[in-house]
N, C-alpha and C positions, 0 to 999 in steps of 0.2 A: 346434387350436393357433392363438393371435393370429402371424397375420403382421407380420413388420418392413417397414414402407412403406421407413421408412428409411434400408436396407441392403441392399434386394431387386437383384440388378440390373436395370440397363433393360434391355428387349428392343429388337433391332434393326429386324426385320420386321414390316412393319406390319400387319400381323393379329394377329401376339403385341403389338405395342404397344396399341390397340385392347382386346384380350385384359386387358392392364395394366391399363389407364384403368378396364375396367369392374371388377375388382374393387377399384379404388382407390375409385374411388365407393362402394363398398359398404362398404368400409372405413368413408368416411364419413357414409354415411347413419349405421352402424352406432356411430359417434363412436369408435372403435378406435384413432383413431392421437391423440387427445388434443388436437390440433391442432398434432402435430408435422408438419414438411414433408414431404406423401407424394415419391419417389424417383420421378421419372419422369411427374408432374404438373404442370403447369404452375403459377404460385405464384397467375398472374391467375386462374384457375377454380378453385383451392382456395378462394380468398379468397370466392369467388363461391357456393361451395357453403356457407361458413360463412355468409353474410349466407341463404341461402335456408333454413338450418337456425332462423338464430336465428327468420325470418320464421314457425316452424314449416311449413312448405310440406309437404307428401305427395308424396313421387317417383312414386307411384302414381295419385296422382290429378292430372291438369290441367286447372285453372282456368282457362281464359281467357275470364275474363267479357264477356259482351256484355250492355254496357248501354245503349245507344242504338236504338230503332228504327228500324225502313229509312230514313223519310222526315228523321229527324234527322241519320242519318248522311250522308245526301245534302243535306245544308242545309250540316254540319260540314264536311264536306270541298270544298264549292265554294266557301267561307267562310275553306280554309285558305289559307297564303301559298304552299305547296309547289303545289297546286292550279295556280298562274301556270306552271312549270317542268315540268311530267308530261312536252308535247312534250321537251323538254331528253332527258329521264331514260328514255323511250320510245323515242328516239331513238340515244341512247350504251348502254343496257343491255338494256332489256325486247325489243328487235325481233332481238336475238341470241339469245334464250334458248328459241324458240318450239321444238319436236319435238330439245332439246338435256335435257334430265331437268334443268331448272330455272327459279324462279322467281322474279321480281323481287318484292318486299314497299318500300312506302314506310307509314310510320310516322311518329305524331305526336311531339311530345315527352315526351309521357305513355305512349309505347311502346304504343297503342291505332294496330293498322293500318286506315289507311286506303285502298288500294290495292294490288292484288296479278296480276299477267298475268306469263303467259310458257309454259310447257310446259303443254297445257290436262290430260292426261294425270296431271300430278305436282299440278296445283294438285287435280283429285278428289280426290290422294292423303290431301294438307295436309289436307284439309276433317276429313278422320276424327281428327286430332288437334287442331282448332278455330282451325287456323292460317287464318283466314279473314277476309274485312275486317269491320273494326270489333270486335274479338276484342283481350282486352290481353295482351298477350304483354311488359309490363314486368317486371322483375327481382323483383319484389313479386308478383306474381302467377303465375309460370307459374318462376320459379328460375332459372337460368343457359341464358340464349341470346342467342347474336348479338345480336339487337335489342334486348332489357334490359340485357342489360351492359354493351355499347355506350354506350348514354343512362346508365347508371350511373353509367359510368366516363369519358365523354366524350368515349374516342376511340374509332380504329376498332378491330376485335378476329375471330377465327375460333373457331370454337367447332366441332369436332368429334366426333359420335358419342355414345361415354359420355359426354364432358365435359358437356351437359348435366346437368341438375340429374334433370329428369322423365326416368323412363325408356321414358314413352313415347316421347321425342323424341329416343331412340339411334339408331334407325337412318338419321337425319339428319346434314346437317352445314348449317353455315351461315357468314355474314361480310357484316360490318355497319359502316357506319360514319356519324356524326353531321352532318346539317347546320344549320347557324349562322347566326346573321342577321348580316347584313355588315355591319352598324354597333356593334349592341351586345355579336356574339359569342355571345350566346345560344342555349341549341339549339334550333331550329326543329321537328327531326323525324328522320327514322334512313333509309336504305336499305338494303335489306339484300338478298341472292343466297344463296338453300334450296335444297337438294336433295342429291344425293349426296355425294362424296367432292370431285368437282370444285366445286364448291359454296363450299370451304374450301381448293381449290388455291393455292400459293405465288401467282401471276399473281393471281388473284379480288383479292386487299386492296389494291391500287395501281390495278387498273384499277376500283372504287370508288371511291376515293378521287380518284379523276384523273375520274369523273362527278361527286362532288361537288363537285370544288372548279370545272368546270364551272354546276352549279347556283348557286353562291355568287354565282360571276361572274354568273350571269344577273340573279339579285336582285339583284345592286350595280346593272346598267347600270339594270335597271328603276324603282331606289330614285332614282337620278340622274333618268332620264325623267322620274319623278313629283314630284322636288321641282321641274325646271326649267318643270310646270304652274302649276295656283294653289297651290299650297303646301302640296296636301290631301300629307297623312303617308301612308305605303304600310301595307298592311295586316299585313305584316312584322312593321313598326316600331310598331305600334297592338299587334301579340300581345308583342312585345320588354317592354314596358312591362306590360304584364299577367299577366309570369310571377311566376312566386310565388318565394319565399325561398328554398324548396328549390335552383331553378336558379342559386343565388349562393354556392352553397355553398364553403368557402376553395381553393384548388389545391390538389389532389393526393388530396382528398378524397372520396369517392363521394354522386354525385346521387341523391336517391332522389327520382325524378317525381310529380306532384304523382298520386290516387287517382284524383280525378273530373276530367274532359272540360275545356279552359278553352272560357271565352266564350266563343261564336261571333264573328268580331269582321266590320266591311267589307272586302269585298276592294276591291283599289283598280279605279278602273272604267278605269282608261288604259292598260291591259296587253294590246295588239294584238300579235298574231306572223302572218305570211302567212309558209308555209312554200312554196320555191319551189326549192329544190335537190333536182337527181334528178328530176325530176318535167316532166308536161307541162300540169298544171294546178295550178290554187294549192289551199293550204288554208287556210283564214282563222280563228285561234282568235280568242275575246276572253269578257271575264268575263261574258260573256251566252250564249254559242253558239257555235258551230263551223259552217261552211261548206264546202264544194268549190265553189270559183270557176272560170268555164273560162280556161281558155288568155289568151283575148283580156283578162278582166275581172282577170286575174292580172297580165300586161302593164303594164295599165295602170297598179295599184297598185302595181306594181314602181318603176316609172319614177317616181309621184309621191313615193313613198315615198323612193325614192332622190334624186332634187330636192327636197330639204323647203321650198326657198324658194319653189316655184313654178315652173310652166311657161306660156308662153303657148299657146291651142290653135293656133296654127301653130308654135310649137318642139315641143309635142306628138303636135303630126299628124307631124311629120318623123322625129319618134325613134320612134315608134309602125309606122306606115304608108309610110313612108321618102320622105316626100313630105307639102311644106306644103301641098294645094290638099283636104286629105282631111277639113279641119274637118266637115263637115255632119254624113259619117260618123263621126266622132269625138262629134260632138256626142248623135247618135245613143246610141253606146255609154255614154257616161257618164250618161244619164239611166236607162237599161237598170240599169247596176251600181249609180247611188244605191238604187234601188229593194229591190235586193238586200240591199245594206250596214245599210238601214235595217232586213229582215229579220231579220237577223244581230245588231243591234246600234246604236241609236237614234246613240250619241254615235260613231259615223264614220262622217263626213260629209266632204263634198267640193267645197271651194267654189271658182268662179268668176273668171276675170278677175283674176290666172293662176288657171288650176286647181291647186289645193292643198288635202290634207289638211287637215280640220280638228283632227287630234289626231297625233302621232306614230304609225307603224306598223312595227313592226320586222320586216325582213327576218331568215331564218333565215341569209343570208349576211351581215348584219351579224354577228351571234355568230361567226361563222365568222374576220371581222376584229377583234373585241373581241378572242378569246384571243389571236390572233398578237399584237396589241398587249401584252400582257399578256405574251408570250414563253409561252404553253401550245401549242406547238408541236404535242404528241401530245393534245391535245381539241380542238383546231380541226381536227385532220385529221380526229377521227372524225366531228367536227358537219357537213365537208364531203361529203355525201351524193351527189355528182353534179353535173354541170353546171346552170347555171341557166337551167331553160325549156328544155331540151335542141331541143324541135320547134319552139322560137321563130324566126320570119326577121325580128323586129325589129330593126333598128339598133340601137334604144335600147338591146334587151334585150341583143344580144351582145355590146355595150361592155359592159354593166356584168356580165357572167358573164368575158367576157375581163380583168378590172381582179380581180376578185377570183380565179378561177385562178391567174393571174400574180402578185395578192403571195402567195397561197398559196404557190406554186411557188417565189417569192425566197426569202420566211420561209426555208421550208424548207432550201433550199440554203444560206440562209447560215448559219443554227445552228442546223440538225435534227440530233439523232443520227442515229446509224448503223441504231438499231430503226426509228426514225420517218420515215426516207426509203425504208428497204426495202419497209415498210407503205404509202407512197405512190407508191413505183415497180410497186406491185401494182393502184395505180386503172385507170380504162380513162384520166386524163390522162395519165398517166406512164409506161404499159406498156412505150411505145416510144421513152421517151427515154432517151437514153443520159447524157445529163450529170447527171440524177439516179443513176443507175445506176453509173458512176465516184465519186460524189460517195458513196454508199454504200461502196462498196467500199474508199477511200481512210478511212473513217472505221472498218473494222473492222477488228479486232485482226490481227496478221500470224497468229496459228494459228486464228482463228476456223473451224467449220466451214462458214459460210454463205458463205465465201471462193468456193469452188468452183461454187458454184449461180450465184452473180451474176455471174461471170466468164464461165459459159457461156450467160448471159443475153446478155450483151454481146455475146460470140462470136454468137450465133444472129441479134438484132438488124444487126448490120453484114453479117451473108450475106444478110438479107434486103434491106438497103440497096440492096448491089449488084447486086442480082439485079435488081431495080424500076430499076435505072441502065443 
């Protein structure tokens, strides 16, 4: 007997719903329901199944072609713009997901992944259905999921279980969403978070979203950096200009990604990060290589990075060594770290008389002040990783970890919600302070449950006060 999508009711419990979805899809493999609205389907993944039907796709079988070789894939993706922001994205998503049953996936615009870390466990799992880098997993190829539909459709999206097209990729879920180049809006590429049920949890699609809009920001500040050099165009903006028509397609309409890989294009070469928070030594990305800097050679670059005008080696020896008579020593060290820097990366360099970068180097605590300018309150908390140089006894370096703590800390207090201060009264800065702590507490709801937790926070705080008194 043909069943009524219809008229069926919905089930409540979510294994009978699940239950639902899969014979809804069979429904539509089966074209049964005529393409009336199945009861209990969502209208975004009907519409999704119908474009994978017209595509002819086989539910049974999964395509996800690899057409690039090792050595091309590793040309493309160092080539891509997304490539500049991984720290970014490794930082906000992938370094939560390690022994958690899931996995971060970054995507080109052509829904061809590029990158994929996180639960080493679940990614063997993905490999058995070719969820692997360099694998298309576009709307066109592989039928309804997260990261095709996503790029289809433009925005972000969850896709659970049946709702997939393939049914090898039931027993999955996933949630994806687009990022865009900050000038022309164009999609760049997708991010997306696989794996079970939590995978596609309520929380999952905002806290992506809230990384990507993160990422955007970073390519703005970086797109800004590179036009205030010689005027060379960022690499971004060189792929913005070379997408195809499809990407222009009218609003409200579905992207269908272009088949084959675009041009490899330049990445831009002025895209420095020295990651310094949390940490007792630096890491030094740039579009040539990556580094571990020590302690001292982190310091240093902290400090010029943070004076972009220049320092004299006696205002340097002071902020460094806490004491002007240290030049020799100083002088010593930065010959040391040219050496280095040159290893790393020909164009930073570090010139003389004051000593000064020759190229801008951005600190991971400048992003950390870009959002709060921006008022991204809750992605500047997550980009703040720790104090800066925590085993540092530089002068220079505790002003400039104490300057950004502190407008962290203001931001905050002065228009952080009530989630985004509790989340910061949870760092080791804020453990033990109580005017965050009140300041949460004053901003949630009088029935909330979290009433009582943060109250006896407070309470425990203040006996411990007196106790120490």
């Amino acid at each position: 007997m043909v069943r009524s999508w219809t008229t069926t009711p919905i089930p409540s419990d979510p294994a009978a719903i699940r239950r639902h979805v899969a014979l809804a899809h069979e429904a539509a493999i089966d074209s049964r329901f005529n393409e009336s609205p199945l009861l209990g389907v969502r209208a975004v993944v009907q519409e999704s199944w119908q474009r994978s039907l017209q595509l002819r796709l086989n539910p049974d079988i999964l395509f996800a072609a690899i057409d690039l070789a090792e050595d091309d894939l590793r040309d493309y993706r160092a080539a891509h713009p997304l490539s500049l922001v991984l720290p970014t994205i490794h930082q906000l998503l992938i370094r939560h997901t390690f022994d958690t049953g899931l996995i971060v996936a970054v995507g080109d615009q052509a829904g061809r992944l590029l990158w994929i870390d996180g639960d080493r466990a679940l990614r063997r799992k993905a490999e058995e259905m070719l969820f692997v880098e360099g694998a298309d997993w576009s709307e066109a190829a592989v039928g309804t999921s997260a990261p095709g539909t996503a790029l289809a459709l433009d925005h972000g999206i969850q896709v659970r279980g049946a709702e997939h097209f393939s049914r090898i990729v039931h027993p999955w879920s996933c949630t994806a969403v687009p990022v865009h180049d900050p000038d022309s809006g164009l999609v760049l590429g997708v991010i997306d978070i696989t794996g079970g049920d939590d995978a596609a949890a309520p929380a999952t699609l905002p806290l992506i979203e809230a990384a990507v809009a993160a990422v955007e920001a970073e390519l703005r500040i970086r797109r800004l950096d590179d036009r205030s050099q010689a005027g060379r165009p960022s690499a971004a903006g060189m792929l913005a200009h070379r997408e195809t028509a499809a990407a222009q397609a009218p609003s409200g309409s579905v992207r269908t990604p272009p088949a084959s890989p675009p041009a490899i294009v330049p990445r831009a070469e002025d895209g420095w990060l020295l990651s310094v928070l949390g940490r007792d030594s630096g890491q030094l990305e740039s579009g040539s290589g990556s580094a571990a800097v020590s302690r001292r050679h982190a310091e240093i670059l902290t400090l010029l990075s943070w004076h972009r005008d220049g320092l004299s080696a006696t205002r340097l020896s002071e902020l460094l060594y806490g004491r002007h008579d240290a030049t020799v020593t100083l002088r010593a060290e930065i010959v040391r770290l040219r050496r280095i820097l040159q290893r790393v990366d020909s164009g930073l360099g570090i010139d003389a008389q004051p000593y000064r970068l020759q190229h801008p180097l951005e600190l991971d605590a400048h992003r950390v002040l870009a959002f709060l300018d921006r008022g991204a309150h809750r992605v500047a908390l997550a980009a703040y990783t720790g104090a800066l140089l925590p085993g540092s006894s530089s002068p220079g370096i505790r002003a400039i970890g104490d300057d950004v703590r502190l407008r962290l800390r203001d931001a905050l207090l002065t228009a952080g919600s009530a989630d985004t201060l509790l989340e910061y009264a949870r760092t080791d800065d804020a453990a033990y302070d109580t005017e965050v702590w009140r300041a949460a507490l004053h901003l949630l709801p009088a029935r909330s449950p979290k009433r009582a937790a943060v109250v006896a926070r407070i309470e425990r705080i203040d006996e411990e006060t007196r106790r120490r008194n």
